[in-house]
N, C-alpha and C positions, 0 to 999 in steps of 0.2 A: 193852790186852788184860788187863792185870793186874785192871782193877777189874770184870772179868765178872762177874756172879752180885752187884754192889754192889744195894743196891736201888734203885728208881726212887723219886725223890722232887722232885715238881713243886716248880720254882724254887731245886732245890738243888743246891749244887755248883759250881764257877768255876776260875777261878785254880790254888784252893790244893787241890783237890780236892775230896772227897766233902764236902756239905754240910747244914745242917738245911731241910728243906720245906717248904711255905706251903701252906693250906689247900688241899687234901684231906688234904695229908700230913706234917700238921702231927707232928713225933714223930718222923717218919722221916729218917735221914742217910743222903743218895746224891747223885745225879745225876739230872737232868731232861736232856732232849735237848742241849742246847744250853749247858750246865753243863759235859756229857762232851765235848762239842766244844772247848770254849773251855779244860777244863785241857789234853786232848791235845796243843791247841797250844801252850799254856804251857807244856810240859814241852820243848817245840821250840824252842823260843824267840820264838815267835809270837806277837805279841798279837792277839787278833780280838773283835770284841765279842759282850756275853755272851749276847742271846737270838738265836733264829734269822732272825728278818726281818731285826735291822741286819745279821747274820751277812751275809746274800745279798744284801742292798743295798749293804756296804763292799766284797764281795772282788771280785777278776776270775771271769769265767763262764767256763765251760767245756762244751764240747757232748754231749751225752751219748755221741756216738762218740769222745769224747777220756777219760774217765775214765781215771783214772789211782790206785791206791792212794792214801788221803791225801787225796783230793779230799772236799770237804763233798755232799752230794746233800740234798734239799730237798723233800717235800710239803707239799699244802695242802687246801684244799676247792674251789680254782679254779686249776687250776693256770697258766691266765694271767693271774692276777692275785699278783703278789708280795708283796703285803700279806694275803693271804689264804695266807700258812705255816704250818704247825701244827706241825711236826714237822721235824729233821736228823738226820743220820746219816754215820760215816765210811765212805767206799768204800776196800773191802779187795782189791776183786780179784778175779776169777772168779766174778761175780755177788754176792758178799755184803758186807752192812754190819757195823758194830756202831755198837749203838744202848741209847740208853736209852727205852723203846717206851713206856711208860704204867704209872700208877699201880697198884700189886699189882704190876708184872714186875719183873724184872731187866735190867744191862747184861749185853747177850749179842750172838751175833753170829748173823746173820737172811740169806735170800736177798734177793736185791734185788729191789723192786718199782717197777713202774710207773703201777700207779691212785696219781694221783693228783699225780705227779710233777711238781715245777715248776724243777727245772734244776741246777746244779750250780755250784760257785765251788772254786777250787785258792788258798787261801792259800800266801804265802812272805813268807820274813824280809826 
């Protein structure tokens, strides 16, 4: 929650936190989706990997009646196909994420949505 308002920046960001972007956003130091994920849980003590697909093909699944704070949530362009992700987000609870949404935004925290949705995983140490 701290890095709200961080900027988005495609391919930036890990581990060690906010990091430099890779074309589009070349110049920019932030987070990309899945950048914000992977420090959140580094800061857990969790190690998860760093884009969104291995993201959802390493952890346990979880049903979308089971969401829980904490759990990773996952769209795509097909959302039955899991190689077709595009995008992660952390579930906070009472419908909302926080997300690093796309090039020009910021991390911010968003209503949850469902176009597009393709499933959800709960990492643990």
């Amino acid at each position: 929650m701290a890095y709200r308002g961080t900027p988005y920046a495609w391919g930036g960001g890990g581990t060690r936190g906010p990091g430099p972007g890779q074309d589009p956003d070349l110049g920019i130091v932030g987070f990309d989706c899945s950048g914000l994920t992977q420090y959140a849980y580094a800061r857990a003590g969790i190690s998860i990997p760093r884009n969104s697909r291995a993201q959802y093909a390493a952890l346990p699944k979880v049903s979308s009646d089971d969401l829980r704070a904490g759990d990773l949530v996952f769209w795509g362009t097909d959302p039955s196909n899991p190689n077709a992700i595009t995008h992660v987000a952390i579930y906070l609870g009472d419908g909302t994420v926080i997300q690093a949404p796309e090039s020009g935004d910021v991390v911010k925290v968003s209503p949850m949505w469902w176009r597009g949705y393709t499933g959800a995983v709960r990492p643990s140490a």
